[in-house]
C-alpha positions as CSV (number, residue, x, y, z in Angstrom):
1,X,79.9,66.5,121.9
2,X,82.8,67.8,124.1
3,X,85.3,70.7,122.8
4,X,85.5,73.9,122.0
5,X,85.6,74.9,118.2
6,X,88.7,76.9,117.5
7,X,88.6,79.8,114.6
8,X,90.0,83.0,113.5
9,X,89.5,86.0,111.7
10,X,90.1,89.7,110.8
11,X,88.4,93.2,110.6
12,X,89.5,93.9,107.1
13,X,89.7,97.9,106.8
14,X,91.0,100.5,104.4
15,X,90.8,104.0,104.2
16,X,88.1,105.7,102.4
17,X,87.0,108.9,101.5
18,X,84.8,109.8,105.0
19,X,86.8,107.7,107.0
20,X,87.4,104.1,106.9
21,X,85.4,100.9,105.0
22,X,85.6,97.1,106.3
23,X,85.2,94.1,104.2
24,X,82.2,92.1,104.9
25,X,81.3,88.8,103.2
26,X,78.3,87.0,102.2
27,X,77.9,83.4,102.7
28,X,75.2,81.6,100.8
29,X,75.2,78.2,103.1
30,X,73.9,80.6,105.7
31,X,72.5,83.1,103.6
32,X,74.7,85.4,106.3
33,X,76.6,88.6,106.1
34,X,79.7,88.2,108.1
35,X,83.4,89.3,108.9
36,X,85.3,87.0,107.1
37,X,86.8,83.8,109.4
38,X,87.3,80.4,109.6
39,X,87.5,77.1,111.2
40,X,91.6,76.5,112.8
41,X,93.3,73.4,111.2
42,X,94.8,71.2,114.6
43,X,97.9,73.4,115.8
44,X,97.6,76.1,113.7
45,X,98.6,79.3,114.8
46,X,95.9,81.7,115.5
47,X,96.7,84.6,113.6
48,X,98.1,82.5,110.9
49,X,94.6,80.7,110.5
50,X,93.3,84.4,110.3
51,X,95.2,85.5,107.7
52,X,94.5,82.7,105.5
53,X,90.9,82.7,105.9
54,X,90.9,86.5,105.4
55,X,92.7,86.1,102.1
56,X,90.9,82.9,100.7
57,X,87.3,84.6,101.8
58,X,88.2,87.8,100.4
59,X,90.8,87.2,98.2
60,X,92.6,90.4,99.9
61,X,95.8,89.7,102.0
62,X,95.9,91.4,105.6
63,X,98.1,93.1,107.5
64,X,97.7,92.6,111.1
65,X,97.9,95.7,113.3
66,X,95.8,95.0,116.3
67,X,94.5,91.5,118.8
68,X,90.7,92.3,119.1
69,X,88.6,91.0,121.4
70,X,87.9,87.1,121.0
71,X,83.9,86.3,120.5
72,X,82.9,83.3,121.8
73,X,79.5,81.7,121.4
74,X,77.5,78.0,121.4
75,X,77.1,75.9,118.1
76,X,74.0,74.3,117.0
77,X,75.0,71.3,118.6
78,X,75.9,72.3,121.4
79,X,79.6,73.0,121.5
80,X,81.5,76.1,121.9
81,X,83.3,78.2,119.5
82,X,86.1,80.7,120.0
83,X,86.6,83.3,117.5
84,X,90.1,85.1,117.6
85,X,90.0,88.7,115.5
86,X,93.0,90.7,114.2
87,X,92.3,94.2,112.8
88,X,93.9,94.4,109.2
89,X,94.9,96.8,106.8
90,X,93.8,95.3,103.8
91,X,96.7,94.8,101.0
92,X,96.5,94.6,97.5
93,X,93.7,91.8,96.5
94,X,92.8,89.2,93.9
95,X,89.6,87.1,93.4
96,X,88.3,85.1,96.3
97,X,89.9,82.1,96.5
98,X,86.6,79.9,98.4
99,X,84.0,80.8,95.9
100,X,81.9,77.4,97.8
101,X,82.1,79.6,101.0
102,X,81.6,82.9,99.8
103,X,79.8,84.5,96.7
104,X,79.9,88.4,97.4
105,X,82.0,90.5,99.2
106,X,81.2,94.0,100.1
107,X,83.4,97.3,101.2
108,X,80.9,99.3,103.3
109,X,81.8,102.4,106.2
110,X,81.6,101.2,109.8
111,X,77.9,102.5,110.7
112,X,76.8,100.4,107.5
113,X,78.9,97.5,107.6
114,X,77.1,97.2,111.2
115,X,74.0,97.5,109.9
116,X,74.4,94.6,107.1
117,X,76.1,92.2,109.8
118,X,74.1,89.4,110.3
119,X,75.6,88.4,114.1
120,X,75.4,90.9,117.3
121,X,78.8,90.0,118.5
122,X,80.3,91.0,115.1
123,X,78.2,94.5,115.3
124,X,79.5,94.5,119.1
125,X,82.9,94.1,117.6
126,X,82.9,96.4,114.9
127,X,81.5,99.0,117.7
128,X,84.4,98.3,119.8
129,X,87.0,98.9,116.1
130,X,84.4,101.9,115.8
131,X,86.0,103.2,118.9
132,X,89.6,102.9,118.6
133,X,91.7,105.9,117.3
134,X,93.7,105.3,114.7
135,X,97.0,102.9,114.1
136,X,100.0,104.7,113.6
137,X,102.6,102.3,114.1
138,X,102.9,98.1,114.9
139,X,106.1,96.6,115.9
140,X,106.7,92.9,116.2
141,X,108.9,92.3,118.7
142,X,110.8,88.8,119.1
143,X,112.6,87.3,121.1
144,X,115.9,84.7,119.4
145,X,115.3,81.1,118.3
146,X,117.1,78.6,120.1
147,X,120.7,78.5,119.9
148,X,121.7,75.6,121.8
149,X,123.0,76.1,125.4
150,X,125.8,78.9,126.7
151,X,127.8,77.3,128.7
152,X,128.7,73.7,125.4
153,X,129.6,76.9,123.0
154,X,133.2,77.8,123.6
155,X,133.6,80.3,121.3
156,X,132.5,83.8,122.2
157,X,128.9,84.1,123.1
158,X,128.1,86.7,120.4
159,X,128.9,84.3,117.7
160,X,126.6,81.5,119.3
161,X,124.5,80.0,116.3
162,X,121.0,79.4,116.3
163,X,120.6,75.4,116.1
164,X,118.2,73.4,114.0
165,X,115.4,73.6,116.9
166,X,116.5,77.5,116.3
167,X,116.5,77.2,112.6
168,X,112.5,75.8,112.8
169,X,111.4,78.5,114.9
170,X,112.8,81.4,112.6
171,X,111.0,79.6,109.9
172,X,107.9,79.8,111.4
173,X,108.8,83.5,112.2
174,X,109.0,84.6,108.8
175,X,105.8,82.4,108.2
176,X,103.4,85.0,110.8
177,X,105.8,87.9,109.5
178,X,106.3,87.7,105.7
179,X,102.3,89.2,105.9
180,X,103.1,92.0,108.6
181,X,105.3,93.4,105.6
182,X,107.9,95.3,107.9
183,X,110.0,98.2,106.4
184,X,112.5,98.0,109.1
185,X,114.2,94.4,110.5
186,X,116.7,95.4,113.8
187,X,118.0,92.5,115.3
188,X,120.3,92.8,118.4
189,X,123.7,92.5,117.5
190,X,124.4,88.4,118.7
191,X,124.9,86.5,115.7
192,X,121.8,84.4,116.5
193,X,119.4,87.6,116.5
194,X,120.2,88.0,113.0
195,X,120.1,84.6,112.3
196,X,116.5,84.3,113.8
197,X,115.2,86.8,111.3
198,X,117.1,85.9,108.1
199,X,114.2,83.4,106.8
200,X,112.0,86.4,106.9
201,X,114.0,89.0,105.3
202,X,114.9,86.4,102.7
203,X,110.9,86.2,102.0
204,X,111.0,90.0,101.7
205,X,113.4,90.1,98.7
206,X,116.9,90.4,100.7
207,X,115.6,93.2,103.0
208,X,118.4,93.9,105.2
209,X,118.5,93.5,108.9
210,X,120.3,96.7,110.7
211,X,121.9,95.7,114.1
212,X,120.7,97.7,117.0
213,X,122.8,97.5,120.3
214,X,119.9,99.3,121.7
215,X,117.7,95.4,122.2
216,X,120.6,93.6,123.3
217,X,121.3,92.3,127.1
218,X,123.2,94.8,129.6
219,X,127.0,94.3,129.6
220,X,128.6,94.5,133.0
221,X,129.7,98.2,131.9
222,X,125.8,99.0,130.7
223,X,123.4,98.8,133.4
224,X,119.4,96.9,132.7
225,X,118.0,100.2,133.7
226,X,120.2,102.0,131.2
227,X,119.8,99.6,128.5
228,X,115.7,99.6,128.8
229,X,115.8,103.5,128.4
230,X,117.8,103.3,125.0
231,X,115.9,101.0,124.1
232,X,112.1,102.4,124.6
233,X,113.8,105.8,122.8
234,X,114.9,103.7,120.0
235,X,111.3,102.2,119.9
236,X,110.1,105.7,120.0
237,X,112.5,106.4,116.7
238,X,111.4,103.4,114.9
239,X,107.9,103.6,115.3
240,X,108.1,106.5,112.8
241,X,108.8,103.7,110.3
242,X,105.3,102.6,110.9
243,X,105.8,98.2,110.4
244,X,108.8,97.4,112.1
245,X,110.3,93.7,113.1
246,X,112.9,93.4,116.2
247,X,114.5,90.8,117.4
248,X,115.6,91.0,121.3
249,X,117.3,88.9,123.8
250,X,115.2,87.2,126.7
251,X,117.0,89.2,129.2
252,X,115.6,92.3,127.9
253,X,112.1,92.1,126.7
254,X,110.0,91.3,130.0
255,X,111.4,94.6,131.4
256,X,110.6,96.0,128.3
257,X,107.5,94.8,127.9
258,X,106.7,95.7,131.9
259,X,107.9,99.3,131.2
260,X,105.7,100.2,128.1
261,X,103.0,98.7,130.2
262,X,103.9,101.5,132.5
263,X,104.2,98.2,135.4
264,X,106.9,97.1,137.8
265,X,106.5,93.0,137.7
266,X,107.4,91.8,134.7
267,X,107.0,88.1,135.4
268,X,103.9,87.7,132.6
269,X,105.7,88.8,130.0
270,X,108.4,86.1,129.6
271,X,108.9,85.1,126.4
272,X,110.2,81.7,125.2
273,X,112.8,81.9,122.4
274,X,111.3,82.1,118.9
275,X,108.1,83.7,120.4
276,X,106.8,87.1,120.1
277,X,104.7,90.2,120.6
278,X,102.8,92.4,118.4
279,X,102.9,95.9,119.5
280,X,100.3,98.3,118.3
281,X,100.5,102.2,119.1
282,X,97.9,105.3,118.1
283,X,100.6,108.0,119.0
284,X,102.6,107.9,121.7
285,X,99.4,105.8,123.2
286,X,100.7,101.6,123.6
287,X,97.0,100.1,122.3
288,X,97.9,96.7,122.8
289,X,100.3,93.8,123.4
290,X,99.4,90.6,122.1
291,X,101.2,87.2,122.0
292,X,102.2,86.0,118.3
């Protein structure tokens, strides 16, 4: 059998009295203590499939702050499987949803959830979440759905539209959002920045998106060097909001992206319209950047 077995999962924590607990479940087809995860459906979106086995294993929504380290090992028959991880605040919870997959489910501190872990990669992963320093702010930075092409729109550009193609891709937007729960949407002030993140604040109850020209491209009077320092200090500002969702132009986020990274070339941090990062800080310490 040829193919690698795609899955994902989270590190389900929330703060407890000595520090934090993580959500472990126990599966009784494997008799197995585990971090709750599951198998991808075809062309699912990683994190997506993560957050939807978290909640049906658990029965506790997440809210992703952090890519961890994929684990990757070999099947019983042969084949490998790939494990994608987002740590998670957990949310408020119900009952779990795939009682034939799970029967128990246990909150337990880090040095005990590690010892009741049935698999070494998930102890080796919970000593690498053992290690981090706390999450104090995420921000989901995207760049615009699609909005057909500059030069067939003969109105002024600022007032471009996002198209149907766009109209999908905010969609699916507000799809890997709606779970982030942001309290802050900024969208760059072209019409089809706000557009791109209307589905989502519409699945928040109306939350209202603020126009920042702080994430839009340089004008001829504004220089790029210019425009990246207003925008990293108005990063710095919103950050104090702790879940925020921003939505740039393509123009600006590579050289954003390059300059948090503290690096000069920029070029592996293109972003195609509709797609996105996930930017986790501890302080005034970047954590990670990881592709939505």
């Amino acid at each position: 059998m040829t193919g690698t077995e795609l899955a994902a999962g989270g590190v389900l924590h929330r703060p407890a009295a000595d520090g934090v607990e993580v959500c472990l479940v126990h599966r009784p087809r494997y008799d197995d203590w585990s971090l709750p995860k599951g198998k991808l459906t075809p062309g699912e979106n990683p994190l997506l499939g993560a957050l939807r086995e978290v909640e049906e294993e658990t029965g506790i929504p997440g809210i992703p702050q952090l890519r961890l380290p994929d684990v990757d090992y070999v099947l019983p028959d042969g084949r490998a499987k790939n494990v994608a991880y987002w740590l998670m605040l957990a949310g408020n919870g119900g009952p779990v949803q795939d009682v034939d997959e799970v029967d128990e489910v246990v909150w337990l501190p880090l040095a005990e959830a590690r010892e009741r872990l049935t698999y070494a990669d998930e102890r080796d992963l919970l000593d690498h979440v053992a290690g981090l320093p706390p999450v104090t702010a995420v921000v989901a930075l995207v760049r615009h759905a699609h909005a057909g092409e500059r030069k067939k729109w003969h109105g002024p550009d600022a007032l471009r539209p996002i198209d149907p193609e766009g109209a999908k891709q905010a969609d699916r937007i507000a799809a890997q959002l709606t779970s982030f729960r942001p309290r802050r949407l900024i969208a760059a002030p072209p019409l089809r920045c706000s557009q791109t993140l209307e589905p989502l604040a519409a699945a928040l109850g109306a939350q209202p998106i603020i126009l920042d020209g702080a994430f839009a491209e340089p004008s001829e009077s504004t220089g790029l060097q210019a425009r990246l320092t207003a925008a990293q200090s108005r990063l710095a500002q919103l950050r104090r909001d702790g879940r925020v969702v921003v939505c740039s132009q393509g123009k600006v986020m590579p050289q954003l992206l390059a300059a948090l990274h503290g690096e000069e070339d920029h070029e592996r941090f293109k972003t195609r319209k509709g797609d996105g990062w996930l930017l986790t800080w501890s302080g005034e310490r970047l954590l990670g950047a990881s592709r939505l």
